[in-house]
C-alpha positions in Angstrom: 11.4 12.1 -3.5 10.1 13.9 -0.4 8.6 12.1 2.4 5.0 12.8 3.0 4.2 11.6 6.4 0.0 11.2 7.2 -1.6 13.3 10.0 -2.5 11.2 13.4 -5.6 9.6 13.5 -7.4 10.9 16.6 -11.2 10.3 18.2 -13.8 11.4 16.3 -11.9 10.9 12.9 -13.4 8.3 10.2 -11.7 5.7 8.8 -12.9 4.2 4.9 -12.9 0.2 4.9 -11.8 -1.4 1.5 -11.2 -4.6 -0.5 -8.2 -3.8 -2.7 -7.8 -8.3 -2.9 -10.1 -10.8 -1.5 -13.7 -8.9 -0.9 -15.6 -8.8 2.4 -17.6 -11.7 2.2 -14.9 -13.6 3.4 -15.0 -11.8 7.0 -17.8 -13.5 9.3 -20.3 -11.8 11.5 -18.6 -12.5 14.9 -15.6 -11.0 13.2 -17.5 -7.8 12.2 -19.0 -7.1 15.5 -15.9 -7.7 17.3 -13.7 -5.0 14.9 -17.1 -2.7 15.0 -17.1 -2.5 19.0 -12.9 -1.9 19.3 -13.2 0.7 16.3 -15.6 2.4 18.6 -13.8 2.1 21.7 -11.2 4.2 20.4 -13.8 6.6 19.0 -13.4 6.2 15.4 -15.9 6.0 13.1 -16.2 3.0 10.4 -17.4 3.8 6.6 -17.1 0.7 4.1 -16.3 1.7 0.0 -19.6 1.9 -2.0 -17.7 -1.4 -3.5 -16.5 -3.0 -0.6 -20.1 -5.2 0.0 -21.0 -9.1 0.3 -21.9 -9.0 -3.6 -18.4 -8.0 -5.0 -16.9 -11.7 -4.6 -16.4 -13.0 -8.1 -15.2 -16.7 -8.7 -11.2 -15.8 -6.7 -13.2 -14.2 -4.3 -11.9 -10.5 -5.7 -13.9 -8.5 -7.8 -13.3 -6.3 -10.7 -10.0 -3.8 -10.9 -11.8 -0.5 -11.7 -14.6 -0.9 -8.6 -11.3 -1.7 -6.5 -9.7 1.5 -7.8 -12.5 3.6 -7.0 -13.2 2.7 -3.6 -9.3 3.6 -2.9 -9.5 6.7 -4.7 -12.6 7.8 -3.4 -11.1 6.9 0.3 -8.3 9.0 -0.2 -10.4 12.3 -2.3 -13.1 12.0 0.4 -11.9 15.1 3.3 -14.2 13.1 6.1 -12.1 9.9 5.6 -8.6 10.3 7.8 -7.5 6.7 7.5 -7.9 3.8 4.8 -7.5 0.2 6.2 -7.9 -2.7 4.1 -10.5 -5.6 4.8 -7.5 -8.9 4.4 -5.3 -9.6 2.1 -5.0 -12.0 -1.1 -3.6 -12.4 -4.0 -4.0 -9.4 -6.5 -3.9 -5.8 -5.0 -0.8 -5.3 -7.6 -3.6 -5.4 -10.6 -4.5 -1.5 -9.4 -1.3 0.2 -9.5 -1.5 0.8 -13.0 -4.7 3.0 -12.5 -4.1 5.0 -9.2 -3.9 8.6 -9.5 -0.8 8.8 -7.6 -1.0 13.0 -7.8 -4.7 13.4 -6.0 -2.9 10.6 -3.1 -0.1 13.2 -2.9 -2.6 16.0 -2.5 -4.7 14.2 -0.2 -2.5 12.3 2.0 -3.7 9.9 4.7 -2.9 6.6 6.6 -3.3 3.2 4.5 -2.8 0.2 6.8 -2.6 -3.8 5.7 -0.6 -6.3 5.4 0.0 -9.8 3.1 -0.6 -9.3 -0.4 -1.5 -5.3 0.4 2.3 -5.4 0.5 2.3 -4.3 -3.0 0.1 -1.5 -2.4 1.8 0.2 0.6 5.1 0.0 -1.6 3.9 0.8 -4.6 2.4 4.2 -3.3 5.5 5.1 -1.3 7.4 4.6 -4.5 4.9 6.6 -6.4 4.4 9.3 -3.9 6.7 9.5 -1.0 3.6 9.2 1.2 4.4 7.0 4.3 2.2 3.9 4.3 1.9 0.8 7.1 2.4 -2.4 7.4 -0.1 -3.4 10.0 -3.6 -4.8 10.4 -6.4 -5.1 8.5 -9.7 -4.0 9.4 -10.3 -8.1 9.7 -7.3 -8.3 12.5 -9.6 -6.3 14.9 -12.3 -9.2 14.5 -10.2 -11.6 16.7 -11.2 -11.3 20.2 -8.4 -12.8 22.3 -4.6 -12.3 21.7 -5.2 -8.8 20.1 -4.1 -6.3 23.4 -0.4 -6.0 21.5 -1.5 -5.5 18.3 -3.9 -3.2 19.2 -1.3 -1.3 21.8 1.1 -0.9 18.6 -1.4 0.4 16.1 -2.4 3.1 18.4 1.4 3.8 19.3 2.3 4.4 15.5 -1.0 5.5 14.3 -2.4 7.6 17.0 0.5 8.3 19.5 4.1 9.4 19.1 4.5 7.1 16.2 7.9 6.2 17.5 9.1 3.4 19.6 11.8 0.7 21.2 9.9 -2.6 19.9 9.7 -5.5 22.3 8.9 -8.2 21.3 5.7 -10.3 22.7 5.5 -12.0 25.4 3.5 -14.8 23.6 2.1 -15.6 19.8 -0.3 -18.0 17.7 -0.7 -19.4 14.9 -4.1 -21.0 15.1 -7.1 -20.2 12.8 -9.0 -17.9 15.6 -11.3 -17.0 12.8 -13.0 -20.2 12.6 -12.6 -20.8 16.7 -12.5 -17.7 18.7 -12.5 -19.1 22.3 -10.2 -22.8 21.6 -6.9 -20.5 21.4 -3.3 -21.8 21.5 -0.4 -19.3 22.7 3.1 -20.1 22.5 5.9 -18.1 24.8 7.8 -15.9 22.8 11.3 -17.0 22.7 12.4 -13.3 21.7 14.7 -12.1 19.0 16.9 -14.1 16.8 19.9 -12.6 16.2 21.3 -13.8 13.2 23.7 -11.6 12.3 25.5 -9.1 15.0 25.8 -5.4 14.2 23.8 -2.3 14.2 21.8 -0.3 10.9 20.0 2.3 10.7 17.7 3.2 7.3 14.2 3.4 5.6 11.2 1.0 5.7 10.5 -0.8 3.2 9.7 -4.3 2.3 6.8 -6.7 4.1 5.5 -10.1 2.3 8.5 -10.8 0.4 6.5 -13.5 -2.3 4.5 -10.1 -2.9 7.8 -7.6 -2.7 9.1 -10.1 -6.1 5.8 -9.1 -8.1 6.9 -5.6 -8.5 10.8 -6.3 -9.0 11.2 -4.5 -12.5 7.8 -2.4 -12.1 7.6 1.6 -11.5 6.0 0.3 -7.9 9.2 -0.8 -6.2 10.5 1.6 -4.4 14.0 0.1 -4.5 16.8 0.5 -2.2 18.2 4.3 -3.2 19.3 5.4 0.2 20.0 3.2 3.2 17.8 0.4 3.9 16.4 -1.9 6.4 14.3 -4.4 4.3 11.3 -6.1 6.2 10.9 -9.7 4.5 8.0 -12.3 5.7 6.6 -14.9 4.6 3.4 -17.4 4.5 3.1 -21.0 5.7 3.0 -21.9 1.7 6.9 -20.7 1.8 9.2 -23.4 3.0 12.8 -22.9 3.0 13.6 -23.5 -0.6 11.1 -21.1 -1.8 11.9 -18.2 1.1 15.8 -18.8 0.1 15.5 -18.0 -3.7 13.1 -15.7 -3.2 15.3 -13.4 -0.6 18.0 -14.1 -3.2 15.8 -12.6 -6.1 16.1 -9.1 -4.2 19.6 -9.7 -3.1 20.4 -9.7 -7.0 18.8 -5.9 -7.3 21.8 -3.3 -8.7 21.3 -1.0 -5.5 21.0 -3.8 -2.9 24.3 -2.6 -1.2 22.5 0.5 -0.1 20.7 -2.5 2.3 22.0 -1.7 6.0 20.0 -4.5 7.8 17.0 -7.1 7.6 14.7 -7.7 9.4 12.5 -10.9 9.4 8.8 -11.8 10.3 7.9 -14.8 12.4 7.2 -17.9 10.3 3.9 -20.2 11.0 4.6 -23.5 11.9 3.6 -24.6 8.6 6.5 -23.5 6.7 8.9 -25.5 9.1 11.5 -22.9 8.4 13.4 -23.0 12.5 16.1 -20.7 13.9 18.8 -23.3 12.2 17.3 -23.4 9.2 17.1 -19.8 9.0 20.4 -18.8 10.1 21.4 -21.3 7.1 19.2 -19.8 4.2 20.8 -16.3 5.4 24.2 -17.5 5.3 23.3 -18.8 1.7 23.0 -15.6 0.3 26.6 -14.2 -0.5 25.0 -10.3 -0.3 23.8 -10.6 3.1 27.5 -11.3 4.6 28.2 -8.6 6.9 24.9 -7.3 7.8 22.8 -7.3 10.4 19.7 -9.6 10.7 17.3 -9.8 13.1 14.4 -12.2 13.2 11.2 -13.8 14.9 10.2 -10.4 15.2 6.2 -9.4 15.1 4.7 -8.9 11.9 3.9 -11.2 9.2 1.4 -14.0 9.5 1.2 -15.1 12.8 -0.4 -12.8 15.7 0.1 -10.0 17.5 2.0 -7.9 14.9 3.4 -4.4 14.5 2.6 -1.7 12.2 5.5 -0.6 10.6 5.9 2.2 8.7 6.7 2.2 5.1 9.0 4.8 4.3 9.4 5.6 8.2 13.1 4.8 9.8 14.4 1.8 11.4 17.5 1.1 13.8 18.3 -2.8 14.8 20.8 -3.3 17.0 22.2 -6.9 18.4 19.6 -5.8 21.4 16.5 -5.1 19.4 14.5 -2.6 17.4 13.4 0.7 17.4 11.0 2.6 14.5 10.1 6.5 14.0 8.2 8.0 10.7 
């Protein structure tokens, strides 16, 4: 399938807000304002899907599959609208990709940015399309006002700039729940890489919150490993170690996963207890990932800053660090 890379988003252009998993009621008003005011700074203009309101928040906080649908299809029909980010994530974004019409996203290409559970819609419309998606932040991530400069730096890099880079990693992270307390931040200094495994790869995207990446094993959504691969796995503090092991296993098992170059993993939060030993153990667990290069604690996932990473773009991880191009 051909690659169909989005145009840039530049000042001036609008982006469409949606709720393809947990609705917007969830986001507070400090939250809002804060993402409002950075949205403008870079001179971007904010729409929300005629779905994506306070009311549509049903008992799991979602709301029903067909209003979801349209809001995404409309984002991506409507000319105006250059870029679709997603309000958080969830649990249920895979319910839509039944009922996408995957031929009007080819003929209207554009950027879709999330991450967490959106994981199975950035892969699922890669593996329906071709179109380049990202693994990045949610229009909720630009609520947090402190800690955000590197997040905010690498968005505009990938969707705004050159859209290539040598990633390095931050110089400090968090893990608290800065929704709730904006200003009573804890950072931690970033300890860097972990190499796990030496080497160097080079391949395509694809991957992201790898209890989400399992829900589409089987489906026409995963996009699968056909040409060389670097897989992006994360995971969320409910993972511990056991569940992160047979899970990376479960993909490990897929007929084409020898066409998998390299890995690269998220940071863990300091709920799932999962530490550099335990890690380098899980890895060495998995008989299919002898021999291949893994690099971990690396920005994305659940913990802040984080990248956006391109889905379907290219990757090269060295023993030194990482690099990324669409």
């Amino acid at each position: 399938m051909e690659k169909i890379i989005p145009a840039k988003l530049c000042s001036g252009d609008e982006i469409r807000v949606v709720a393809p998993s947990t609705g917007l009621k969830i986001i507070g008003p400090d939250s809002r304002a804060n993402a409002a005011a950075r949205f403008a700074e870079m001179g971007l203009k904010v729409s929300f899907a005629k779905n994506t309101n306070d009311e549509n928040f049903d008992r799991f906080g979602t709301s029903d599959i067909q209003k979801r649908v349209d809001d995404i299809m409309d984002a991506f029909v409507d000319s105006k609208v250059k870029a679709i980010f997603t309000i958080i994530g969830g649990f249920n974004s895979n319910q839509l990709l039944p009922y996408l019409d995957y031929n009007l996203i080819k003929k209207n290409p554009k950027i879709i940015c999330g991450f967490s559970d959106i994981t199975a819609l950035l892969n699922g419309i890669y593996a329906q399309t071709g179109l380049v998606t990202f693994l990045g932040p949610h229009y909720s991530s630009f609520g947090m006002k402190h800690g955000f400069d590197y997040t905010w730096d690498m968005m505009k890099k990938m969707l705004m700039g050159e859209a290539k880079a040598e990633i390095k990693p931050s110089a400090e992270w968090s893990d608290d729940l800065w929704f709730i307390n904006q200003d009573e931040r804890t950072f931690i200094p970033n300890n860097g890489y972990w190499v796990l495994h030496e080497g160097e790869a080079s391949g395509r995207l694809v991957g992201g919150n790898l209890c989400t990446q399992i829900l589409l094993l089987g489906s026409a959504y995963w996009p699968g490993f056909k040409e060389d691969t670097v897989l992006l796995v994360e995971d969320t503090s409910g993972s511990d170690g056991k569940t992160f092991l047979r899970n990376l296993q479960a993909l490990a098992y897929q007929p084409d996963f020898d066409k998998v170059k390299g890995v690269v993993i998220g940071r863990f939060q300091k709920g799932s207890q999962i530490s550099r030993e335990d890690l380098v153990y899980i890895v060495n667990s998995i008989p299919q990932l002898k021999n291949i290069p893994i690099l971990a604690n690396v920005d994305f996932g659940h913990t802040t800053p984080m990248l956006t990473l391109p889905i379907g773009g290219v990757a090269k991880i060295t023993s030194k660090g990482l690099w990324i191009e669409i």
